[in-house]
C-alpha positions as CSV (number, residue, x, y, z in Angstrom):
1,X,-75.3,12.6,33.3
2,X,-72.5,10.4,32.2
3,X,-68.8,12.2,33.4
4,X,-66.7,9.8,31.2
5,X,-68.1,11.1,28.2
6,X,-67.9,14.1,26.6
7,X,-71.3,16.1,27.1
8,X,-72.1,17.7,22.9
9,X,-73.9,21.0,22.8
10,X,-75.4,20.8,19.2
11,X,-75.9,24.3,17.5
12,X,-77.7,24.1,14.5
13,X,-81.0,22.2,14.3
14,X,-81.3,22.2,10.6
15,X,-80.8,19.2,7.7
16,X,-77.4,17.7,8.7
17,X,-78.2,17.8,12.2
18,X,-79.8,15.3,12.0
19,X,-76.9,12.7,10.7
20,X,-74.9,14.2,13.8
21,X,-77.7,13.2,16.5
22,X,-77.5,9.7,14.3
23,X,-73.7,10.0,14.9
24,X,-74.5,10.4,18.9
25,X,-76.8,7.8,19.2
26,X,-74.2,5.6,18.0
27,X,-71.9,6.3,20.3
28,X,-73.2,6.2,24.2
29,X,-70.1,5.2,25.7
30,X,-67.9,8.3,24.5
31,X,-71.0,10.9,24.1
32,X,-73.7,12.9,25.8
33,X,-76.1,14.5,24.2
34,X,-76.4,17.6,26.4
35,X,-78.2,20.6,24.5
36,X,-79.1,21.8,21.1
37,X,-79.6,25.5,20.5
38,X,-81.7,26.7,17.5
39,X,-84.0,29.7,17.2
40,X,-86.6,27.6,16.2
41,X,-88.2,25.6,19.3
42,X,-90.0,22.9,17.1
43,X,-86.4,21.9,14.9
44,X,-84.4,21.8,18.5
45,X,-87.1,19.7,20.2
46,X,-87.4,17.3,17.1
47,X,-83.4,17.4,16.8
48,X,-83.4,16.8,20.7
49,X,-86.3,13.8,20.6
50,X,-86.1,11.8,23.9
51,X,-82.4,12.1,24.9
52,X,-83.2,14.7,27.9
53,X,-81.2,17.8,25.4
54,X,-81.4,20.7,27.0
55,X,-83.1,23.3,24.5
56,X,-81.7,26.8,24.1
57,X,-83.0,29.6,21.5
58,X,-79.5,30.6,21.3
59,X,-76.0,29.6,21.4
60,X,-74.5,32.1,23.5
61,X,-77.0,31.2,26.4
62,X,-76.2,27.5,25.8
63,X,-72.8,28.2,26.2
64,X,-72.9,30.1,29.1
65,X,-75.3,27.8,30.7
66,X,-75.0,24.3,29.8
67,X,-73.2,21.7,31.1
68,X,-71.0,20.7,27.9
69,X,-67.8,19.9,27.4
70,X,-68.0,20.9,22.9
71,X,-70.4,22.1,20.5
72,X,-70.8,20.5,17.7
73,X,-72.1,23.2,14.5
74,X,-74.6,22.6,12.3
75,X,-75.1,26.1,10.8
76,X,-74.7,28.3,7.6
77,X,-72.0,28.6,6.2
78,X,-72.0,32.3,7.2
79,X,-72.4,32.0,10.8
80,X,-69.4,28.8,11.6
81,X,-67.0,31.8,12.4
82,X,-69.0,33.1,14.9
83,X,-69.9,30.1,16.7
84,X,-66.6,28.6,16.6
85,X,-64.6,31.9,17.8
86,X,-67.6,32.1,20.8
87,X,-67.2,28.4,21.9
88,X,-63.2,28.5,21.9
89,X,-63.5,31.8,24.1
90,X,-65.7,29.8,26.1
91,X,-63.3,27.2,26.3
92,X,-65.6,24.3,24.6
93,X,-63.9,21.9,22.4
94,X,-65.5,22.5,18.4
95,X,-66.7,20.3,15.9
96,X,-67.4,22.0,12.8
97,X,-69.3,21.3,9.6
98,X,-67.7,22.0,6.2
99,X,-66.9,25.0,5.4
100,X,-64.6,25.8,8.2
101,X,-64.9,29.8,7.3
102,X,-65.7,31.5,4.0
103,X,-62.8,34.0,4.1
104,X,-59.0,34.4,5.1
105,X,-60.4,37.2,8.0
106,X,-62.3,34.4,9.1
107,X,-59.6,32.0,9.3
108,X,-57.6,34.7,10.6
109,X,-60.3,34.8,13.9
110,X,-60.9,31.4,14.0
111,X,-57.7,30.4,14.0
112,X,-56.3,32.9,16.6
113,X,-59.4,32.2,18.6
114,X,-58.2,28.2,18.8
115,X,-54.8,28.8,19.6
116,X,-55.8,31.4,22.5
117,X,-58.3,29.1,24.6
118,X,-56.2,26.1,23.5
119,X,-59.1,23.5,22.7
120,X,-59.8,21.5,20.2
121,X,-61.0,21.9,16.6
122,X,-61.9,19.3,14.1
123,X,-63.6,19.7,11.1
124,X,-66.5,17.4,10.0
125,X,-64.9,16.0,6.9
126,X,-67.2,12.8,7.2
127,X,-65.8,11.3,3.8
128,X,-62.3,10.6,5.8
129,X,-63.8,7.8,7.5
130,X,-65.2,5.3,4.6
131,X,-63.1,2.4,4.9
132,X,-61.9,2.8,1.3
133,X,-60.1,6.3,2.1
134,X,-58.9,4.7,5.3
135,X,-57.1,2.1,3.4
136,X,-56.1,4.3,0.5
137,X,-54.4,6.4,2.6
138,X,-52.3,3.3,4.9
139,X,-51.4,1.9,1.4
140,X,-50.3,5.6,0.4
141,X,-48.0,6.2,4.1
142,X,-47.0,2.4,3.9
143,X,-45.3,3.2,-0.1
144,X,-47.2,0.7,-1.8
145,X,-47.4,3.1,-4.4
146,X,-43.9,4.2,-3.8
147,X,-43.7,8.2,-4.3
148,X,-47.3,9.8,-5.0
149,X,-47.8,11.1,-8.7
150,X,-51.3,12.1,-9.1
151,X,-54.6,12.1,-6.7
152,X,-57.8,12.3,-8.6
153,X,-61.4,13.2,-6.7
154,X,-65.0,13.1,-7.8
155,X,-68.5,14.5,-6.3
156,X,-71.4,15.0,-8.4
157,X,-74.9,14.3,-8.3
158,X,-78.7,15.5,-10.0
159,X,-79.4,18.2,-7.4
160,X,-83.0,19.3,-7.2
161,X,-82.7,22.1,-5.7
162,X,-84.9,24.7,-6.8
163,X,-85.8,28.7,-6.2
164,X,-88.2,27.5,-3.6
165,X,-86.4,25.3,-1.5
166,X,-82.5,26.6,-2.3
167,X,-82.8,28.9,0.5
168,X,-79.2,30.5,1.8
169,X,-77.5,28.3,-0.5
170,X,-78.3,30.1,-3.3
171,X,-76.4,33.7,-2.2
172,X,-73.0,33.6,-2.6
173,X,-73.3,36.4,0.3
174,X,-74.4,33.4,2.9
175,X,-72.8,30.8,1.1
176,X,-69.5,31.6,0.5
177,X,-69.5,30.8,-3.4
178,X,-71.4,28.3,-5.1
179,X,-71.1,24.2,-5.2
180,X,-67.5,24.3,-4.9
181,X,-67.6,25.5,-1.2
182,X,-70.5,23.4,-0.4
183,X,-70.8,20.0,-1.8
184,X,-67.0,20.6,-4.1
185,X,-65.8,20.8,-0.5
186,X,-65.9,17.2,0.0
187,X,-63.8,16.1,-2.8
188,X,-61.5,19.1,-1.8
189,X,-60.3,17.5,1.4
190,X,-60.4,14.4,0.6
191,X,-57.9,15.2,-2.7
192,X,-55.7,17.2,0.4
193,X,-56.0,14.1,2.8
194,X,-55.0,11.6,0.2
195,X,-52.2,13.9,-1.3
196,X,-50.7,14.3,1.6
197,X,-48.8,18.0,1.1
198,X,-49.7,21.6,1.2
199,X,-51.6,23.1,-1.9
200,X,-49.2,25.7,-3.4
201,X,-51.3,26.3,-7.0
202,X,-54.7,26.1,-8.0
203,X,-56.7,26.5,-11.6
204,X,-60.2,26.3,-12.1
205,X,-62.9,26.6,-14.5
206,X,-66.6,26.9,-13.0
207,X,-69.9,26.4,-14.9
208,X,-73.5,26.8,-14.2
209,X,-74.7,24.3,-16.8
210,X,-78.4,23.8,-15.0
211,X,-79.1,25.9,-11.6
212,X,-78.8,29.4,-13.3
213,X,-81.3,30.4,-10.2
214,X,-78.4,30.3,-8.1
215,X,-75.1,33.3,-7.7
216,X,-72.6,30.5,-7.4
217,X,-71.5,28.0,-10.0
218,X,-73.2,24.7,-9.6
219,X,-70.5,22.8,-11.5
220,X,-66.2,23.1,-11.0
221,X,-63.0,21.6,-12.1
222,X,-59.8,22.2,-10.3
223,X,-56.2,21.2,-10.9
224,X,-54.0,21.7,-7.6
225,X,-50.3,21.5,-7.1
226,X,-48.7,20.0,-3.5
227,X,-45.2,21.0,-2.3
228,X,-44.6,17.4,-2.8
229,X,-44.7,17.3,-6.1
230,X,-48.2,15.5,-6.8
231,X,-50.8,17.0,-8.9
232,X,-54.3,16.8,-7.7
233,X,-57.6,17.1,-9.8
234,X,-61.4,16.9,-9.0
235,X,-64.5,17.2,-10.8
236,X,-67.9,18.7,-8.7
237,X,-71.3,19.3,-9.6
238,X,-75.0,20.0,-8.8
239,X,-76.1,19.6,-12.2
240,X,-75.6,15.8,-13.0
241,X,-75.0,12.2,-12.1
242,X,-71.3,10.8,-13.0
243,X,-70.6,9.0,-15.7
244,X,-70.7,5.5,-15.0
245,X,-67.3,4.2,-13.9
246,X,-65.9,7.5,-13.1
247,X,-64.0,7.2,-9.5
248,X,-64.6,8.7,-6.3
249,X,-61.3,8.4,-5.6
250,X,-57.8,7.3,-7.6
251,X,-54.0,7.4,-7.1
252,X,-50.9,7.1,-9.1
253,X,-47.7,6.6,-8.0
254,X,-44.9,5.1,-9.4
255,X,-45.2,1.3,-8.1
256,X,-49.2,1.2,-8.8
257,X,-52.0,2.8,-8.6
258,X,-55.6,2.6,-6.7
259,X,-59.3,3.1,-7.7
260,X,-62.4,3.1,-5.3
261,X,-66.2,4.0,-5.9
262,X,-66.3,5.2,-2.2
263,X,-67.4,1.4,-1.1
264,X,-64.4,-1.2,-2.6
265,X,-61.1,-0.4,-3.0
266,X,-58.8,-1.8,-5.8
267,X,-55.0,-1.3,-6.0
268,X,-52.9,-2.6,-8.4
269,X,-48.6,-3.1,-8.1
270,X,-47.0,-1.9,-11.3
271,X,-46.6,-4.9,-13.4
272,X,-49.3,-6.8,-11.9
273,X,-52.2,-8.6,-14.2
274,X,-54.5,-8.7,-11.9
275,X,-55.7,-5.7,-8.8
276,X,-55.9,-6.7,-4.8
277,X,-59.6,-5.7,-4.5
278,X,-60.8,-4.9,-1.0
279,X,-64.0,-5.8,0.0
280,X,-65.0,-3.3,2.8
281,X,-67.1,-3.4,5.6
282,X,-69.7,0.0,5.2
283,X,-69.7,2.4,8.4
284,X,-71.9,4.8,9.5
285,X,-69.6,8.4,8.3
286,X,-71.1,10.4,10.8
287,X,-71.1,7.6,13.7
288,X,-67.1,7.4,13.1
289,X,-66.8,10.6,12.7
290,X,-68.1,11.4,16.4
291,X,-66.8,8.5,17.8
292,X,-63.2,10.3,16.5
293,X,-63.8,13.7,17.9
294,X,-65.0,11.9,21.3
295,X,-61.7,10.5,21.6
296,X,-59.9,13.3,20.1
297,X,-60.7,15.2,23.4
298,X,-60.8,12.3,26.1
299,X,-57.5,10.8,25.1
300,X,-55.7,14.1,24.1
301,X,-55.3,13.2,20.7
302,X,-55.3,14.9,17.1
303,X,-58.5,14.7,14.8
304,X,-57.4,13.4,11.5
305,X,-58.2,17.5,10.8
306,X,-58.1,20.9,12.5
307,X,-58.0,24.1,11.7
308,X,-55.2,23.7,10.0
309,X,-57.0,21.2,7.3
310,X,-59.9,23.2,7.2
311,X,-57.9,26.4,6.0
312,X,-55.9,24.8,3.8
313,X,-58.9,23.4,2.1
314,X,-60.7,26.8,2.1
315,X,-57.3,28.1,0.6
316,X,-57.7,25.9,-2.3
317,X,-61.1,26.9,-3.0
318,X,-60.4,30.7,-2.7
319,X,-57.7,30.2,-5.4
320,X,-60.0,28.3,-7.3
321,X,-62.5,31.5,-7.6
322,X,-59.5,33.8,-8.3
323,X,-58.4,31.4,-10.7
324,X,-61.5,30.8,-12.1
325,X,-62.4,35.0,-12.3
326,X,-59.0,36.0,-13.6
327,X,-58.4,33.2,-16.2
328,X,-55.0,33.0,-14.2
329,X,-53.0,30.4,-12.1
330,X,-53.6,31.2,-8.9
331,X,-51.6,30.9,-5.3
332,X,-52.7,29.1,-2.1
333,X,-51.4,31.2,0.8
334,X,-50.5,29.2,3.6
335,X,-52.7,29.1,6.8
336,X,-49.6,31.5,8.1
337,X,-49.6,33.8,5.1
338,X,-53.6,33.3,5.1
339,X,-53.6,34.6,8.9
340,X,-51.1,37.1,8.6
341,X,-52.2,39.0,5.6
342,X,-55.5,39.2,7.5
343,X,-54.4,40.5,10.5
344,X,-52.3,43.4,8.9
345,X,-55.0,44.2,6.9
């Protein structure tokens, strides 16, 4: 087994697995594909295919038994806290998919459990790594829109999930909420990453306008305020396809602005006729996403985001659900405040 590379323990065998094997494959030089653990066999062997994987029924006997270096989890939503507070106490490196946690207890462990064993967390916030975000977000830290107004985000699509095939997803017990935390979680970091501050205020107004099968909403709209000053809005849903021309992703500042559809990028200086379009190269999300993580812990670096991200991200969408139940504008807590209310509770 390759040393220079950083040997991935996969727990988690289930749909989005298999983009993160993809992600491995496409990255031999910097990953190993040690072991996957899953409880059941036939999902871990097809998950594992000819790569050599070890196979485990569980993730505590793959962690105290295989050689890896990280896990990489591919779980519920209910059972990332778990895994991730096991692996850092067993002093393996974590990549986690979205959500981080479902609850500030959660982030409470998860974050104490990081800071103990002192590895490394990032979250799986694939979306960071299209080339249009990329380049938003240099033209955004290089001033090309001069100070930062307004961020807007956008994620909706015709789900088809229904009661037979829904499964966890559709207990708010297993799934933390409804779309918000799941698919809304997407546009949620992404409006954090391209904002750049801390989310102090949140309101919300959910709907289920199709999946009324579900607990959750299947539909949100949230408005967030950052300490610096810009306002952030997104629009999420299960229940339909986007208008045409609504954005994945636009800013305003006051020297331009910038629109993408998640593939091009345009921006356009204040006072211009005519927008810079970019014409960008597609990547493989998941493949740059590993290929980040890989180097994260052989060079010592700092994933684009940790914990840190990850709870500020689930703070937004905790005061969106108190927001959204009390008909209120609602506070984020800080990842300190989030921590230490937990931990004196």
């Amino acid at each position: 087994m390759p040393t220079n590379t950083v040997r991935i323990g996969l727990i988690g065998a289930g749909g989005i697995a298999g983009a993160h094997v993809a992600g491995y494959l496409r990255n031999p030089e910097t990953v190993t594909f040690a072991a996957v653990a899953d409880p059941v066999r036939e999902a871990a062997e097809r998950r594992a295919g000819d790569s050599g994987a070890a196979i485990y029924a569980d993730y505590t006997t793959m962690l105290a038994e295989a050689e890896i270096d990280a896990v990489d989890i591919c779980l519920p939503h209910h059972l990332h806290k778990d895994a991730i507070v096991a692996a850092a106490r067993a002093g393996k490196h974590v990549l986690c998919e979205k959500p981080l946690c479902l609850t500030p207890e959660e982030a409470a462990e998860v974050d104490a459990a990081v800071a103990e064993s002192g590895v490394t967390l990032m979250c799986a916030h694939n979306q960071l790594f299209l080339p249009a975000v990329a380049q938003a977000k240099k033209l955004i830290e290089e001033g090309a829109l001069g100070r930062l107004y307004e961020v807007r985000t956008t994620d909706s699509f015709f789900n088809d999930f229904d009661p037979s095939n829904m499964g966890w997803r559709a207990h708010a017990s297993t799934s933390g909420g409804g779309e918000l935390i799941d698919t809304g979680y997407h546009p949620t970091y992404l409006l954090l990453h391209l904002a750049g501050g801390s989310p102090v205020e949140v309101t919300a107004m959910l709907a289920t306008h199709r999946l009324t099968f579900m607990e959750g909403e299947d539909s949100a709209q949230v408005l967030v305020r950052f300490d610096n000053g810009v306002l952030g809005s997104l629009v999420t849903s299960w229940a339909y396809e986007p208008a045409d021309g609504t954005e994945k992703f636009s800013a305003v500042g006051e020297r331009g602005s910038l629109t993408s559809d998640g593939t091009s990028l345009a921006f356009r200086a204040r006072g211009d006729s005519e927008p810079t379009v970019y014409e960008l190269e597609p990547v493989h999300e998941f493949g740059e996403e590993i290929a980040h993580f890989a180097r994260s812990i052989l060079d010592g670096t700092r994933p684009l985001h940790t914990q840190k991200e990850g709870i500020e991200v689930l703070g937004i969408i905790l005061a969106a659900y108190e927001s959204a139940q009390n008909r209120t504008i609602a506070p984020v807590r800080s990842v300190r405040e989030l921590v230490t209310s937990a931990t004196a509770d």
